[in-house]
Structure formats: structure tokens, C-alpha cells
C-alpha positions, 0 to 999 in steps of 0.5 A, a space after each residue: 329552690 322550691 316554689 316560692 313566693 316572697 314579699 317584703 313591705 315598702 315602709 316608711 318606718 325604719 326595720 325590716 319592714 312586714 316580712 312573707 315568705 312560703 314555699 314547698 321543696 325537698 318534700 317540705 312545705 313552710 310559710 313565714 310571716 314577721 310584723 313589728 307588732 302594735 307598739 314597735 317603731 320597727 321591726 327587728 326580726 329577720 327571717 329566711 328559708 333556704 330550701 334547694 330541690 333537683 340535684 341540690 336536694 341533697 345539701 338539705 333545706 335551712 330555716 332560720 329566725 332572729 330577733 335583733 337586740 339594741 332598739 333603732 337600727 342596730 337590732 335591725 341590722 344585727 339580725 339581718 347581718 345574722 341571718 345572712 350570713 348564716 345562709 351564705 356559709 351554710 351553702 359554702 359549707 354543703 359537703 361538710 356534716 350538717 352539725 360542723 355546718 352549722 357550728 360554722 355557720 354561727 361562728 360566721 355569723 357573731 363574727 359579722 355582727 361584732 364586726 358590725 358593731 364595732 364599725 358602726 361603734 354600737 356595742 349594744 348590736 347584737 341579736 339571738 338566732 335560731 336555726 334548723 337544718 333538715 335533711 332527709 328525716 333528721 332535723 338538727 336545731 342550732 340555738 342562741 337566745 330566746 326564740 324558739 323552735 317547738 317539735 309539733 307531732 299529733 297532739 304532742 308538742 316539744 320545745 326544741 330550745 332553751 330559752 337563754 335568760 336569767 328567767 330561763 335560767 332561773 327556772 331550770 334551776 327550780 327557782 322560779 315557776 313558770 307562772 312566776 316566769 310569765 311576769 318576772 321582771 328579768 324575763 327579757 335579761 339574756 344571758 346568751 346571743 350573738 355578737 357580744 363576745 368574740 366567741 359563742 357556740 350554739 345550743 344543738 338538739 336533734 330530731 327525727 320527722 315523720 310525715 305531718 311532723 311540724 316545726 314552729 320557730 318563732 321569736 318571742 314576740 308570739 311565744 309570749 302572746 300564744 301558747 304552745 298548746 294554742 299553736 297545736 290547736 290552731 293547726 288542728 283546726 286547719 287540718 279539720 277544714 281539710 287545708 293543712 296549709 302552713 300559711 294559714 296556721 301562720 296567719 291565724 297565730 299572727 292575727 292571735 298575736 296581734 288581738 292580744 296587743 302584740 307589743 313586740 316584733 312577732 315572728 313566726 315560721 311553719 315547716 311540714 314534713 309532707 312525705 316520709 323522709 328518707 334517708 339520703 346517702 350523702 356526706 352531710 348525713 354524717 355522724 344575757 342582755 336586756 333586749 332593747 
């Protein structure tokens, strides 16, 4: 593993509790902050960075977030459950290509979350989950539900993710706009997450990063409260005071959430690329629910 640092909140209120996280490794830097917001008894996002260096370097670096769905404790755990298992089978699977990696990974993971649910006789348990696996220069995005990871570059940022909603889906049809999006009633409907069928297979898109290359994924506790243009402006002003620490980009979109009533669990995770990546000659080279 890089450098980290990692603490989780003590509290006495149910959830995950106040999650951060930051490290450096694998010529990656990333910070991570999930809060149960203003309104939330508890916090039902989970999130998790898995980033090996040394000889281990080589089976590439996961960055994971999820959003627990169900309310009390079943969201927290579903996400939790999620995650989890995600990172176990990712490691398990280091020979195999990053893609059938994760495909598995994911396949695992609503596995454990049905399974969960069914053991503990939730049938609302179930959670999105979003996943990028980095791997010298090639970033790979494995996708189900509503958070998000955007591509930042310069002044330039792309969505990585579908949003997989009845509003998603209603704009990519043209139906709707997305002014009209922002305050549609069906706008927490998902039509696809984690551990409500038995089978589920995840969104993939794929990137290549160059240096300064940043990725945000979030939940939609802040991509509801911030725009993508204000994540590139608030990472713009940390590369103007000479700092470009993820961390503080993370602090400020966390602190601009919460200004703005933060009335959902926020999530958010920042990863750098802080040197040109490389190509490396390795086997893994090859190649809707009402929440709450």
C-alpha cells in the first residue's frame, strides 16, 4: 500500500459514520471524505481506495464508491457489503484483465448484497456502486446507478457514467431537459443498482490519463449540490495557490455541499495522475428503485 492515512467517526448515530481517507501510490494521489449531511440520521455511503505499490504495483490501483439504498440500516450495510467485497475479489482476481476483474468483482458483489438481504429479510437492500480501476495510463469505469465519475483534464470535464434513473433515462431519450431534470419528481427512481436481481452487469467506459488527469466520483449527495463546472473551478483554485492537494479540492467541494443544505449523504473521492503513466507489460494490461 501507499502512504495513507485513514479515519472513521466514532458516533453514536447508526451509518457508517464520517469517513477520510488520502494516500499517494502507483504515481497516483487521492483523498476521500463521505458525511451523512445536514438531514440524514446516518450515513449510507461507503467508500474505499485500494492502492498497491512496490512489486505489487502492477495489479493497479481500485477506487470505489456506493450509496447504500433501503434507509435504517439496510443501506448501510448493503453499501458496505458492496464495497467490500468488491476490493476482496478484485485483489483475488490480479492475474486475470482489468475488464473480467472487474465483471466479477461486481457479479460478487450483488451476490453478497442479495444474500444479505435475504438473510436479514430486507428486500429494499440494495446500493449502486462505482468503481475505476487504474492501471498504468488506462482507466477503466465499471458502473450501476446514480453516482458518478467525471474525467477532469485542463479546463475540460467529462462524465464517465450514465446516471441509471427514470430521469437518466428520460433525458437520454430527449424527453425531458435537464433544467427539467433537476427538480422532476422521479429524479431518485433508479432503474438499475446492486442487489435487487440475482444477475446485473455493469456500465464500462474507459479512459487513457496523462499527467494532472483528475477523476471525481461521487455519490449524488454532492453531484446534486455542485456542478461539474464548479468541481473544475474549485480544483482550479488549489492549482492557482500552488497546493494541487487532493484533499483540499475534496474539503472545499464537501464544505460547498453542506453550505447549500446538504440534505443527503455526500460522498466524494479525488484521484491524480501525478506523473506520465506508463504502460506496463503485465497480464492485466490485456485487451430503478426509489432510494430511500
Amino acid at each position: 500500500m501507499g502512504e495513507l492515512s485513514q479515519w472513521q467517526e466514532e458516533s453514536p448515530l447508526r451509518g457508517n459514520g464520517l469517513l477520510r481517507s488520502s494516500g499517494s501510490g502507483s504515481g497516483l494521489t487521492w483523498s476521500l471524505r463521505s458525511d451523512r449531511g445536514l438531514v440524514r440520521e446516518a450515513n449510507e455511503d461507503y467508500a474505499f481506495a485500494d492502492v498497491p505499490t512496490g512489486g505489487n504495483a502492477n495489479q493497479g490501483a481500485l477506487f470505489v464508491v456506493a450509496d447504500g439504498l433501503g434507509g435504517h440500516e439496510a443501506g448501510e450495510v448493503a453499501s458496505r457489503v458492496a464495497v467490500d467485497t468488491v476490493v476482496e475479489a478484485w485483489r483475488s482476481l490480479a492475474d486475470k484483465p482489468l475488464k473480467v476483474r472487474l465483471r466479477s468483482a461486481f457479479r460478487l458483489a450483488n451476490q453478497a448484497v442479495f444474500d444479505e438481504a435475504l438473510r436479514c429479510h430486507n428486500n429494499g437492500m440494495a446500493t449502486t456502486l462505482t468503481a475505476v480501476a487504474i492501471l498504468g495510463p488506462v482507466a477503466m469505469v465499471a458502473h450501476i446507478g446514480d453516482s458518478r465519475c467525471y474525467h477532469i483534464r485542463g479546463h475540460k470535464v467529462e462524465q464517465l457514467t450514465n446516471d441509471h434513473s427514470q430521469v437518466g433515462e428520460m433525458m437520454r431519450r430527449g424527453l425531458i431537459s435537464p433544467s427539467e431534470a433537476a427538480s422532476h419528481p422521479a429524479r431518485s427512481v433508479l432503474t438499475r443498482c446492486l442487489g435487487r436481481e440475482l444477475n446485473t452487469t455493469p456500465e464500462i467506459a474507459q479512459r487513457e490519463l496523462i499527467k494532472d488527469d483528475l477523476l471525481v466520483i461521487c455519490s449524488d449527495g454532492l453531484w446534486d449540490l455542485v456542478s461539474p463546472q464548479e468541481m473544475v473551478q474549485a480544483i482550479r483554485n488549489e492549482d492557482a495557490s500552488g497546493g494541487s492537494q487532493t484533499g483540499d479540492v475534496v474539503e472545499e467541494l464537501m464544505k460547498l455541499a453542506i453550505y447549500r443544505g446538504a440534505p443527503d449523504n455526500v460522498t466524494v473521492m479525488i484521484v491524480r495522475a501525478e506523473e506520465q503513466p506508463n504502460v506496463r507489460q503485465s497480464s492485466t494490461t490485456r485487451g430503478h428503485w426509489f432510494k430511500r
